[in-house]
CHARMM-style PDB file with segment names, atoms N, HN, CA, C and O in Angstrom:
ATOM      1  N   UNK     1     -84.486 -80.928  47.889  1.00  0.00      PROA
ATOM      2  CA  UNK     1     -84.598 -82.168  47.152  1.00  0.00      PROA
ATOM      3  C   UNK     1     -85.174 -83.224  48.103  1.00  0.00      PROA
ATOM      4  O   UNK     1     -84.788 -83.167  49.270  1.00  0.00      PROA
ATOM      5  N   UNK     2     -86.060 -84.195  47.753  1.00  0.00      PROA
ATOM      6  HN  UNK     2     -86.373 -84.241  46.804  1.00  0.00      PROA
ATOM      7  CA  UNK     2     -86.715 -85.081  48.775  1.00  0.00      PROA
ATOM      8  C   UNK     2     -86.260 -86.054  48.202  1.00  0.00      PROA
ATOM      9  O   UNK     2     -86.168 -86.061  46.974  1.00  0.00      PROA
ATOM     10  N   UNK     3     -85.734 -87.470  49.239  1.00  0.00      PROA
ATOM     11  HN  UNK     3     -85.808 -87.464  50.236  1.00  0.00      PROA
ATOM     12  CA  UNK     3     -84.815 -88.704  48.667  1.00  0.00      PROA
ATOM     13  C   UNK     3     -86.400 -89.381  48.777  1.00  0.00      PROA
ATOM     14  O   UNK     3     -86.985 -88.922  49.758  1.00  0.00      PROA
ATOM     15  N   UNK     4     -87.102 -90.220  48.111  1.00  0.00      PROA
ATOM     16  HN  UNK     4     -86.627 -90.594  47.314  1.00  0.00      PROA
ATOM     17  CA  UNK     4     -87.905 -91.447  48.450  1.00  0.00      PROA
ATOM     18  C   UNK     4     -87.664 -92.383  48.734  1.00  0.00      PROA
ATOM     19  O   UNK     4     -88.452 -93.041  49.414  1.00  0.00      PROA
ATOM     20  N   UNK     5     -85.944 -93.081  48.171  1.00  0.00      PROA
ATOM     21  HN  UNK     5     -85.304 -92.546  47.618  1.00  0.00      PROA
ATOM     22  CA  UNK     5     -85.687 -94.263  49.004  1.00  0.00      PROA
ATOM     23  C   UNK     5     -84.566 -94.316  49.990  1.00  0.00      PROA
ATOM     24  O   UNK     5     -83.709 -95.179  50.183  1.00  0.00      PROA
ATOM     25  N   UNK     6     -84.812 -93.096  50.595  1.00  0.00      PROA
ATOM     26  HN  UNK     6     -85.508 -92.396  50.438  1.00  0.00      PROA
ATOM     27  CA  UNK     6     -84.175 -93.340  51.865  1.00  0.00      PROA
ATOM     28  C   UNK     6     -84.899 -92.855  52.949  1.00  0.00      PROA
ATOM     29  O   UNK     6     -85.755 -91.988  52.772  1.00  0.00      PROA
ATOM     30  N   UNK     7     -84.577 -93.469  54.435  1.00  0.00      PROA
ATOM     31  HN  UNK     7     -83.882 -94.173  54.579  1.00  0.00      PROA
ATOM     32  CA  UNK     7     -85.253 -92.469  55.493  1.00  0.00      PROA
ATOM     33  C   UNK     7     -84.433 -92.306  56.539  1.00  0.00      PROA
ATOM     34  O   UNK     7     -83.344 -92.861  56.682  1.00  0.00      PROA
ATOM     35  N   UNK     8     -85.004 -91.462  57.359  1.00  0.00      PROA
ATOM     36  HN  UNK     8     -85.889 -91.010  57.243  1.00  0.00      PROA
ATOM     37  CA  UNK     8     -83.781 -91.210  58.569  1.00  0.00      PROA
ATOM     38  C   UNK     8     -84.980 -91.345  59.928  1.00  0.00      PROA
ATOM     39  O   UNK     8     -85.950 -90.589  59.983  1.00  0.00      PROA
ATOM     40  N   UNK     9     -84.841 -91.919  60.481  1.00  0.00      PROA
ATOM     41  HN  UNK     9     -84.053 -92.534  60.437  1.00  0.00      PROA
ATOM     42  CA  UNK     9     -85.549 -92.340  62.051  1.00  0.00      PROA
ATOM     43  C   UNK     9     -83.986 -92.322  63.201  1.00  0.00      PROA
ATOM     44  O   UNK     9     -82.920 -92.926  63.327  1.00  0.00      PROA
ATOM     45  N   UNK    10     -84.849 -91.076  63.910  1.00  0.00      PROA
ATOM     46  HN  UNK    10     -85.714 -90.586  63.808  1.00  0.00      PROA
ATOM     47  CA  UNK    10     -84.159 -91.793  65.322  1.00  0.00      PROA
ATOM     48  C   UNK    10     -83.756 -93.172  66.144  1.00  0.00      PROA
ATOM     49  O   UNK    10     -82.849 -93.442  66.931  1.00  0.00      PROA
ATOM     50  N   UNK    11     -84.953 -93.972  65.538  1.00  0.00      PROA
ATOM     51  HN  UNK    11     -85.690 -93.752  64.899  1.00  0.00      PROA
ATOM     52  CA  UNK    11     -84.982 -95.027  66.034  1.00  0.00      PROA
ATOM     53  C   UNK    11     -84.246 -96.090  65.229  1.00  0.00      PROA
ATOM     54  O   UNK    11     -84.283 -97.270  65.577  1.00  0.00      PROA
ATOM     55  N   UNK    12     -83.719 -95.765  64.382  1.00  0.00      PROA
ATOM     56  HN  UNK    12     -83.689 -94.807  64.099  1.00  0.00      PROA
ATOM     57  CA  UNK    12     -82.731 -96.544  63.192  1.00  0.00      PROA
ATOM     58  C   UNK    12     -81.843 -96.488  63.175  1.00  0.00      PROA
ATOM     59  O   UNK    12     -81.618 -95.306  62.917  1.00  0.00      PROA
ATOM     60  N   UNK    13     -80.487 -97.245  63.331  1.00  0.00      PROA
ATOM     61  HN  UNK    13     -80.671 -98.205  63.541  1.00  0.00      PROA
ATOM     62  CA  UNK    13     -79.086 -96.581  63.092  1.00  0.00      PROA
ATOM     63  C   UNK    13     -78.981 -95.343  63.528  1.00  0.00      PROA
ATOM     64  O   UNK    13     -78.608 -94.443  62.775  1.00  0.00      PROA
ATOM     65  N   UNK    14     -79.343 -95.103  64.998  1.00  0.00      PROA
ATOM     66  HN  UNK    14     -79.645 -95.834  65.610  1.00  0.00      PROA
ATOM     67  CA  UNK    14     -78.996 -94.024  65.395  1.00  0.00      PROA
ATOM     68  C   UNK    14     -79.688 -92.588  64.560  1.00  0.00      PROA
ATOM     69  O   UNK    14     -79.256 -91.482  64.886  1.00  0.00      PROA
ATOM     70  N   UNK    15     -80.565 -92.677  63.687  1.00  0.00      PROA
ATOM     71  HN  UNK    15     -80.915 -93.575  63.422  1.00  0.00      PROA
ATOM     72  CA  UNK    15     -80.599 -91.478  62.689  1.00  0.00      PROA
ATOM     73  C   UNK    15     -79.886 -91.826  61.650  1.00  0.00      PROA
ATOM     74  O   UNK    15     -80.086 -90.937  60.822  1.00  0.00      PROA
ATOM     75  N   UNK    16     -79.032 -92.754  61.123  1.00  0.00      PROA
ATOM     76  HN  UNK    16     -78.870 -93.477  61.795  1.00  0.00      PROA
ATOM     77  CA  UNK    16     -78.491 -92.284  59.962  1.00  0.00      PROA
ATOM     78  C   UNK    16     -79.399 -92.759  58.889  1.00  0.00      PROA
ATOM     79  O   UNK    16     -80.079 -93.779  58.997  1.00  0.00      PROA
ATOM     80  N   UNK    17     -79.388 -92.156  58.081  1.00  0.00      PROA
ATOM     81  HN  UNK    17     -78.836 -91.327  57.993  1.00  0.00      PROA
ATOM     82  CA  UNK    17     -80.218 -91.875  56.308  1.00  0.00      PROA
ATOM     83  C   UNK    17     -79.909 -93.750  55.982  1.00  0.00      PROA
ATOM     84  O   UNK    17     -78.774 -94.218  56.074  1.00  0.00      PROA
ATOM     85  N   UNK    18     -80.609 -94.238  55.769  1.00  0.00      PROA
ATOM     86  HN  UNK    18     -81.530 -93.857  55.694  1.00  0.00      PROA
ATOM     87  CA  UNK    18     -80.597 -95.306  55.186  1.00  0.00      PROA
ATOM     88  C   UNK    18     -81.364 -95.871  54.388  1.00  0.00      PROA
ATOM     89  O   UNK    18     -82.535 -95.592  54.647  1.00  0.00      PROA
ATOM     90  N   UNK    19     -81.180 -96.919  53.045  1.00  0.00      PROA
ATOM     91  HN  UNK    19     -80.229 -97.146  52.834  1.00  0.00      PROA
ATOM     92  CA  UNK    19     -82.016 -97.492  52.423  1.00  0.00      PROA
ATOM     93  C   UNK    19     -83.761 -97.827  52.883  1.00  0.00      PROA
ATOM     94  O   UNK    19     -83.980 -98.753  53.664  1.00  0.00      PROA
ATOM     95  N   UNK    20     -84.931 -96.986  52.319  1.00  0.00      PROA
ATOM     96  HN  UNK    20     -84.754 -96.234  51.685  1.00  0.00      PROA
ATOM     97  CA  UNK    20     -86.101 -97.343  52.764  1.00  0.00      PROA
ATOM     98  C   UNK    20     -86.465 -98.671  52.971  1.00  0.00      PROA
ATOM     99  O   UNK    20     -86.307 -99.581  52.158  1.00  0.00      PROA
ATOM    100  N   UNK    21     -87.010 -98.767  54.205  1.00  0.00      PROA
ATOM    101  HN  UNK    21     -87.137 -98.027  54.866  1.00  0.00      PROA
ATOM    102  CA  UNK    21     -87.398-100.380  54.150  1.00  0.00      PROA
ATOM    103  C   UNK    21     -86.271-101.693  54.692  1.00  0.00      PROA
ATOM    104  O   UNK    21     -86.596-102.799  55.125  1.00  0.00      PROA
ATOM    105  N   UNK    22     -84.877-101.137  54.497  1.00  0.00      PROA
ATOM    106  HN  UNK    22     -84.613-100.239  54.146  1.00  0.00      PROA
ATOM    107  CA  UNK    22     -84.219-101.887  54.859  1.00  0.00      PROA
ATOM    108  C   UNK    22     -83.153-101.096  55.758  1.00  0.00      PROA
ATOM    109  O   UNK    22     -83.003 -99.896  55.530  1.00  0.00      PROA
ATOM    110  N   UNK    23     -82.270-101.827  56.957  1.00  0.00      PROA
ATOM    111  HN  UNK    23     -82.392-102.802  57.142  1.00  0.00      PROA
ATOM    112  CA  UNK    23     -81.088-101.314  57.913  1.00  0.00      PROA
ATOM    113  C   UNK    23     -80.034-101.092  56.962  1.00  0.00      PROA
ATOM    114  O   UNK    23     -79.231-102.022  57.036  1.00  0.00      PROA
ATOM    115  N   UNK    24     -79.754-100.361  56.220  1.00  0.00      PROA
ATOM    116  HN  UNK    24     -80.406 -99.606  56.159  1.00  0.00      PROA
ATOM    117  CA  UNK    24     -78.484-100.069  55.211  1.00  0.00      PROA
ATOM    118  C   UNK    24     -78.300 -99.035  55.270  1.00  0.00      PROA
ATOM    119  O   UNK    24     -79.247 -98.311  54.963  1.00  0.00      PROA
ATOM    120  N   UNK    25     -77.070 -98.413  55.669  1.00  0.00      PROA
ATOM    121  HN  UNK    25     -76.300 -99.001  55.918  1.00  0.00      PROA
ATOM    122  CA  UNK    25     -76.933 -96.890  55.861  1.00  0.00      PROA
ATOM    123  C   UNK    25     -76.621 -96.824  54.477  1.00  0.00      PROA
ATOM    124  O   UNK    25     -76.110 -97.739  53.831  1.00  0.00      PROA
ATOM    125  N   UNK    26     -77.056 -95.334  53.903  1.00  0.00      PROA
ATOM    126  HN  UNK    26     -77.472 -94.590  54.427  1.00  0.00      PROA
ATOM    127  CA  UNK    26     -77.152 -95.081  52.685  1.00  0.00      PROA
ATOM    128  C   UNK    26     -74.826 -94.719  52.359  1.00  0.00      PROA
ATOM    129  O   UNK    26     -74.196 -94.760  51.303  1.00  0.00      PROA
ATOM    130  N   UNK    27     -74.445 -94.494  53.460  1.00  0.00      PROA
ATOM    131  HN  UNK    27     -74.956 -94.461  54.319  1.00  0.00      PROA
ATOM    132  CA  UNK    27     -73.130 -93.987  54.042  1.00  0.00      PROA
ATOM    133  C   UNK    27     -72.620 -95.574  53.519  1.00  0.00      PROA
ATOM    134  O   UNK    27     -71.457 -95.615  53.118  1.00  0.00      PROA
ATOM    135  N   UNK    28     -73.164 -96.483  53.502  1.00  0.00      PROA
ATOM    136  HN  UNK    28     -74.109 -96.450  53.828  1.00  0.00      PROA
ATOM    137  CA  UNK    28     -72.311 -97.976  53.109  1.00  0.00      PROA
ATOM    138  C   UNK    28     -72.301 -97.703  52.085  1.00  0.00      PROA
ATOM    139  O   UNK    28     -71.237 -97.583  51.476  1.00  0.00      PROA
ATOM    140  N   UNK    29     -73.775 -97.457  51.381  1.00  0.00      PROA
ATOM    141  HN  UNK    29     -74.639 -97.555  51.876  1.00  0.00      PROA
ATOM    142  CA  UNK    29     -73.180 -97.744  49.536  1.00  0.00      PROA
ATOM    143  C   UNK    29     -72.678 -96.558  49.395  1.00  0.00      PROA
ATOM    144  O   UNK    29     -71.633 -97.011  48.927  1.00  0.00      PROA
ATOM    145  N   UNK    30     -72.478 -95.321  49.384  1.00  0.00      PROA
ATOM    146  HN  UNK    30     -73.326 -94.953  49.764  1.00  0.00      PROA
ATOM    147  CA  UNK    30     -71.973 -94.157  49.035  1.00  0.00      PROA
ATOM    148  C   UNK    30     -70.838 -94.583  49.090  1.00  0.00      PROA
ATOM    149  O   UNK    30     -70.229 -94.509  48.022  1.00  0.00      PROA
ATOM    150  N   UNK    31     -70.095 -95.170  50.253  1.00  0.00      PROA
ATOM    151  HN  UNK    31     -70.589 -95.230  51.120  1.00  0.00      PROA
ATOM    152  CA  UNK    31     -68.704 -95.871  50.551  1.00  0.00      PROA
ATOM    153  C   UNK    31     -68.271 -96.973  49.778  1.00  0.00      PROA
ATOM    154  O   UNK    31     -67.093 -97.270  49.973  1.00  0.00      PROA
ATOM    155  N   UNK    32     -68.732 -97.494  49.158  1.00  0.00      PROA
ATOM    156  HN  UNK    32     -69.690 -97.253  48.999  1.00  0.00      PROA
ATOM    157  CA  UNK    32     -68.593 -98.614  47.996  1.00  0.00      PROA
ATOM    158  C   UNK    32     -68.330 -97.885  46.968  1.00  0.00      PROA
ATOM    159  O   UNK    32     -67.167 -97.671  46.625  1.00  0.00      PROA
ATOM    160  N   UNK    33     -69.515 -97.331  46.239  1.00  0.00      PROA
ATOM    161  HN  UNK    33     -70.459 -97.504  46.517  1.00  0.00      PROA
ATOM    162  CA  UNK    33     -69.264 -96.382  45.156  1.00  0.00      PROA
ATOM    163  C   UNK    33     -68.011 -95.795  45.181  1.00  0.00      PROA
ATOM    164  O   UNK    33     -67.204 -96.010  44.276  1.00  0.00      PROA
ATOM    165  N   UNK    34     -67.732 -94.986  46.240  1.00  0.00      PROA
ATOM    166  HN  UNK    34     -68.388 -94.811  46.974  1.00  0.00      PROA
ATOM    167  CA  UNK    34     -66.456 -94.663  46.254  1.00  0.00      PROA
ATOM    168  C   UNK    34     -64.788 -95.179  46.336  1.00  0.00      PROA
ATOM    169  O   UNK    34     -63.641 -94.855  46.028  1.00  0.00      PROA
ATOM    170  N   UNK    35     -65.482 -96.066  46.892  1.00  0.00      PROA
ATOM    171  HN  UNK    35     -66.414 -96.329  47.141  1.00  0.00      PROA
ATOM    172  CA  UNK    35     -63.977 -97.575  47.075  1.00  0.00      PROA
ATOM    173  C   UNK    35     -64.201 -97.822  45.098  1.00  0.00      PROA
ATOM    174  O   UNK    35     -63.196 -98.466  44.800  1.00  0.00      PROA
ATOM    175  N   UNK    36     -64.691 -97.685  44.317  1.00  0.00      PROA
ATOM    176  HN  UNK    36     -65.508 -97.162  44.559  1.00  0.00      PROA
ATOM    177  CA  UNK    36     -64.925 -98.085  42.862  1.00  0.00      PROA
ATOM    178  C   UNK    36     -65.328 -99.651  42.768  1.00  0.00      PROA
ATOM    179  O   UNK    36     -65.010-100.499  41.935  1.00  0.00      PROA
ATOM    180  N   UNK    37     -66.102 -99.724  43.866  1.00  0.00      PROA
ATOM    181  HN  UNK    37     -66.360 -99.035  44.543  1.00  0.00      PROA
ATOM    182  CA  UNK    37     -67.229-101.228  44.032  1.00  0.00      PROA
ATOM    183  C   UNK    37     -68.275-101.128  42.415  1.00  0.00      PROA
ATOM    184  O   UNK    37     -68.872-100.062  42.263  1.00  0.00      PROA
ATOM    185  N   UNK    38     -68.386-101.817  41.710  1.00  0.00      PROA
ATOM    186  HN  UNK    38     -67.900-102.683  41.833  1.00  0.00      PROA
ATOM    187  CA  UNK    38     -69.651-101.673  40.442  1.00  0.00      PROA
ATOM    188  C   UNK    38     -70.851-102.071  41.041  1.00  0.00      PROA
ATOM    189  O   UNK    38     -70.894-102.461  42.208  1.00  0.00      PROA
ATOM    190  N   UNK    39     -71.921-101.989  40.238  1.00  0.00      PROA
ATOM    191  HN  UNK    39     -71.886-101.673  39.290  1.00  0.00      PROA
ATOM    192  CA  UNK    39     -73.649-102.339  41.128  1.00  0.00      PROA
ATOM    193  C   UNK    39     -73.470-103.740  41.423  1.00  0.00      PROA
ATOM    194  O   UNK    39     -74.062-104.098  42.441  1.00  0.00      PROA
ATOM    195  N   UNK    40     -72.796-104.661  40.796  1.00  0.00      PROA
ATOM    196  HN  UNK    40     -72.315-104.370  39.969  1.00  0.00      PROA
ATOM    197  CA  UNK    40     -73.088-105.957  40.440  1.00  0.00      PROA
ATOM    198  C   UNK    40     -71.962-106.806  42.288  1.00  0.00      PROA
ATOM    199  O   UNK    40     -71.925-107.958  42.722  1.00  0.00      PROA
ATOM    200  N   UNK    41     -71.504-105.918  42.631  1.00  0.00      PROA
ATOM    201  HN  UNK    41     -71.535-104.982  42.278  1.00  0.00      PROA
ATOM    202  CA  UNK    41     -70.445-106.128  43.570  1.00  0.00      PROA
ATOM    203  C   UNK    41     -71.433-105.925  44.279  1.00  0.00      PROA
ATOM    204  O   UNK    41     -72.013-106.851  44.846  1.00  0.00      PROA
ATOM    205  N   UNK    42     -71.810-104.652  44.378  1.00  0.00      PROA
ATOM    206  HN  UNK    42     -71.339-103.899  43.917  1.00  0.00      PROA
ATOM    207  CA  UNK    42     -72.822-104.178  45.681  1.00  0.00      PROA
ATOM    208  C   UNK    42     -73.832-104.952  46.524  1.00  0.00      PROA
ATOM    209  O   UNK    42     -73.927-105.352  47.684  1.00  0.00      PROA
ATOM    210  N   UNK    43     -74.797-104.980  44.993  1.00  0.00      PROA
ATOM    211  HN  UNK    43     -74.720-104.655  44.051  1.00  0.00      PROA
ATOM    212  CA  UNK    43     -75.407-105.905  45.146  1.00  0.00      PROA
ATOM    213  C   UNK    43     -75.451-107.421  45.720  1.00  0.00      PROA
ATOM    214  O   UNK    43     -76.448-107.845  46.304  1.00  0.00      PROA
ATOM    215  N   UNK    44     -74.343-108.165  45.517  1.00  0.00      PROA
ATOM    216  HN  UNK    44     -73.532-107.821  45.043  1.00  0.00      PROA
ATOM    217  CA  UNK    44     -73.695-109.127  46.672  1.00  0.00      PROA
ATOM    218  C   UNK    44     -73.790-109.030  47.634  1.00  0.00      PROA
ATOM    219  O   UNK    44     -74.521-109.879  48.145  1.00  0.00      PROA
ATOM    220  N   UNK    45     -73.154-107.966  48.603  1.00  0.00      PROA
ATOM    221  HN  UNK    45     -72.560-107.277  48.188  1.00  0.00      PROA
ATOM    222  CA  UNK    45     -72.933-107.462  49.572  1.00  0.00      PROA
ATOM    223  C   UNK    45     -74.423-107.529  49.961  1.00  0.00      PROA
ATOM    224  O   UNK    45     -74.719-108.515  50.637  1.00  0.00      PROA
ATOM    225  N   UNK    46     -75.341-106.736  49.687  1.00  0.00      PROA
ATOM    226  HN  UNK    46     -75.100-105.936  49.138  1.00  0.00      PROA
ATOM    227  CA  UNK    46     -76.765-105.868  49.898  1.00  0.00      PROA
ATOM    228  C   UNK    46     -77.765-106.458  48.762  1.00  0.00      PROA
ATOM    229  O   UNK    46     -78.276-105.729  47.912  1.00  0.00      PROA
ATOM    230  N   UNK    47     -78.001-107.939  48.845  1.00  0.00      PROA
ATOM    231  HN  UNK    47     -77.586-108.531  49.536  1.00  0.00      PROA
ATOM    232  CA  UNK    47     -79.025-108.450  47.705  1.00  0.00      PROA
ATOM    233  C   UNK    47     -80.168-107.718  47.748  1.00  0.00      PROA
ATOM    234  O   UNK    47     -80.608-107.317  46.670  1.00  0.00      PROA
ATOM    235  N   UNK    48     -80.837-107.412  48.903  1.00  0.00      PROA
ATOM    236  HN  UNK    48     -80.479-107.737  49.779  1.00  0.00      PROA
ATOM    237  CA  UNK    48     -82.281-106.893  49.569  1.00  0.00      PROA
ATOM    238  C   UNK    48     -81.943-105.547  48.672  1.00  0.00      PROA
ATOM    239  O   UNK    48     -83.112-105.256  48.417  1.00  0.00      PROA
ATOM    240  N   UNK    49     -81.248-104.624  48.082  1.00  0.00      PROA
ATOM    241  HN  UNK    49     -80.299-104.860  48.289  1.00  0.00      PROA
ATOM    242  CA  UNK    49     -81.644-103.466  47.151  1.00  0.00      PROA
ATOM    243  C   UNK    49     -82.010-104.023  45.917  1.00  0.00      PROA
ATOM    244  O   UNK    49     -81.724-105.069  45.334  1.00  0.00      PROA
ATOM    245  N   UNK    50     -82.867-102.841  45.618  1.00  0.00      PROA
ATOM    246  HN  UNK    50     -83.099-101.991  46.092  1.00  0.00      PROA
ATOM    247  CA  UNK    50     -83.924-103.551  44.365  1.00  0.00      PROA
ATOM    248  C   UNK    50     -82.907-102.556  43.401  1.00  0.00      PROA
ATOM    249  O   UNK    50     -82.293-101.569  43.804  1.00  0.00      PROA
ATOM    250  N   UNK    51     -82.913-103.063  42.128  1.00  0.00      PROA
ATOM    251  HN  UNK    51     -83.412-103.866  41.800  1.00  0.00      PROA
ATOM    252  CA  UNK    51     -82.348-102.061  41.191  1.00  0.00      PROA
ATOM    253  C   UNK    51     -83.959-100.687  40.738  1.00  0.00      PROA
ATOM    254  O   UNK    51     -85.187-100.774  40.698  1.00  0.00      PROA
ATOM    255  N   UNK    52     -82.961 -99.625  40.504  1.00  0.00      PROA
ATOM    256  HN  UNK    52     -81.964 -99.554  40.536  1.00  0.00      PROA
ATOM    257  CA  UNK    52     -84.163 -99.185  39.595  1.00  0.00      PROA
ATOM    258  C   UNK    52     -83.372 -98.463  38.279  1.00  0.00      PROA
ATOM    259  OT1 UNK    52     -84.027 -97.993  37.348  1.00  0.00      PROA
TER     260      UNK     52
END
């Protein structure tokens, strides 16, 4: 499976998978989602994600 909006660079957060384009480990929102955060919360947190 290929993610498009995420990437993983060495040179980024250490490697970790994060939001394309922006420093957001993809591991934050996965961790929200899971705390039962809604988009509209998230989004607060992380305005710079675009909805799709």
């Amino acid at each position: 499976m290929i993610f498009t909006r995420t990437t993983v660079s060495p040179n980024q957060l250490r490697g970790a998978p994060c939001i394309r384009g922006l420093h957001i480990p993809v591991a934050s929102v996965v961790g929200m989602v899971a705390d039962g955060m809604i988009e509209e919360e998230i989004l607060r947190v992380f305005p710079d994600i675009a909805r799709v």
